[in-house]
C-alpha positions in Angstrom: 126.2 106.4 114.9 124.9 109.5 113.6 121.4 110.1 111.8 121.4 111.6 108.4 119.4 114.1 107.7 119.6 115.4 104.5 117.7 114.1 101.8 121.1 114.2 99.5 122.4 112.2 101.7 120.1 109.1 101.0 119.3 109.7 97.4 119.6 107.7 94.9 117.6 104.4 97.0 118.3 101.1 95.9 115.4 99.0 94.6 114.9 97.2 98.2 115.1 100.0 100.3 112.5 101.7 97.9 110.1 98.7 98.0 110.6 98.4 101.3 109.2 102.3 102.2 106.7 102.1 99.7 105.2 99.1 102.0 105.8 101.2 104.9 103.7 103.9 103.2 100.5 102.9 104.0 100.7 101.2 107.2 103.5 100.0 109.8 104.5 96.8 108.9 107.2 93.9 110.7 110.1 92.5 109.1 107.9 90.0 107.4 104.8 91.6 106.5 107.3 94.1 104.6 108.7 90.8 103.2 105.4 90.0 101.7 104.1 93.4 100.5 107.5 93.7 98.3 106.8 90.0 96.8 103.2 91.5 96.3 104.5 95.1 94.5 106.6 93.3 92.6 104.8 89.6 91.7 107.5 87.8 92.9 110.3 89.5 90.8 112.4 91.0 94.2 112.0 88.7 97.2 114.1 90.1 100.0 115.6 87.3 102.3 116.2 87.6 105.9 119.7 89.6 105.4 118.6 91.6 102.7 115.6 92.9 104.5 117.5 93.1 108.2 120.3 94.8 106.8 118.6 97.0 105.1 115.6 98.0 108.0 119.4 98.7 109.8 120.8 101.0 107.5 117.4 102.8 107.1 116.7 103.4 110.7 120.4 105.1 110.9 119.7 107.2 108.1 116.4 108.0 110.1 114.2 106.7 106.8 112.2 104.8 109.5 111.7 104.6 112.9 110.6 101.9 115.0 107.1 102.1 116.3 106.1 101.8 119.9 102.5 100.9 119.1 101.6 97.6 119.4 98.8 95.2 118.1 96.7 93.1 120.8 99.1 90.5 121.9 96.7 87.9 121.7 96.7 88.8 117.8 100.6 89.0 117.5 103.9 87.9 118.3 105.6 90.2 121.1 109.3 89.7 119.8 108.2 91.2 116.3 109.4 95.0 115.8 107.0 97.2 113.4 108.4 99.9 111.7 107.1 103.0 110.0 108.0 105.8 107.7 109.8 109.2 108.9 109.0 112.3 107.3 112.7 112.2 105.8 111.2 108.5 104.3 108.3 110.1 102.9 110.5 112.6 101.1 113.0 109.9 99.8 110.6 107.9 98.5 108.6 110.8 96.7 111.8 112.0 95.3 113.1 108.5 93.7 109.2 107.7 93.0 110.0 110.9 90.5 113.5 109.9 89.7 112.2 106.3 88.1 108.9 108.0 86.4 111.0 110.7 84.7 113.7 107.7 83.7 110.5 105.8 82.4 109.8 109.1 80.6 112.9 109.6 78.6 112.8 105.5 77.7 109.2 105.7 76.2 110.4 109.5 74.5 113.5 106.9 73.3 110.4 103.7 72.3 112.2 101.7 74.3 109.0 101.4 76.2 105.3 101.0 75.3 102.5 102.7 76.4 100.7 100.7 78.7 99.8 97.3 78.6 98.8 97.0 75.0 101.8 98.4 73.4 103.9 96.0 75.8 101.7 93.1 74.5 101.6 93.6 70.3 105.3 94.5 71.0 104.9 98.2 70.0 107.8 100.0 71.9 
């Protein structure tokens, strides 16, 4: 299977594979600790199950969105048949580049007051 490489290529991400690198941003992470940090982002709203988040770490390491790490915590702290992954540079890019993409969609819905500005306009209903 071949490795994309251009950032066209991946672009736009769906809303799991975007959660998904944007828990992979600040740390590596396994399957579930990913599975958390996505229930976290989102307070419960996207909770990946086990063939969501499998198929979708498979499609991102062939588009070479993440790699899988060789580092390893002490086993006596962790599981030795977990895989961590982390962010490739090409990841870093995709998730910059549809980070932008939603904020300038968010943009053109508040310019349209279909949404508020912050939390108090969302509150008293203001759009």
């Amino acid at each position: 299977m071949s490795r994309t490489q251009s950032l066209q290529d991946v672009l736009p991400l769906t809303q799991p594979v975007f959660h998904m690198l944007l828990a992979l941003a600040g740390e590596e992470r396994h399957g579930y600790g990913i599975m958390q940090d996505v229930r976290e982002q989102t307070n419960g709203a996207l909770q990946l199950g086990p063939g969501t988040l499998y198929g979708c770490l498979k499609r991102m390491l062939a588009a070479a969105l993440i790699e899988e790490s060789d580092e390893r915590p002490d086993p006596a702290l962790d599981d030795q048949r977990r895989r961590y992954y982390r962010m490739t540079e090409l990841g870093q890019r995709a998730a910059r580049a549809e980070a932008q993409r939603l904020a300038s969609a968010v943009a053109a819905a508040r310019a349209r007051r279909l949404v508020g500005r912050g939390k108090a306009g969302m509150a008293e209903g203001k759009a």
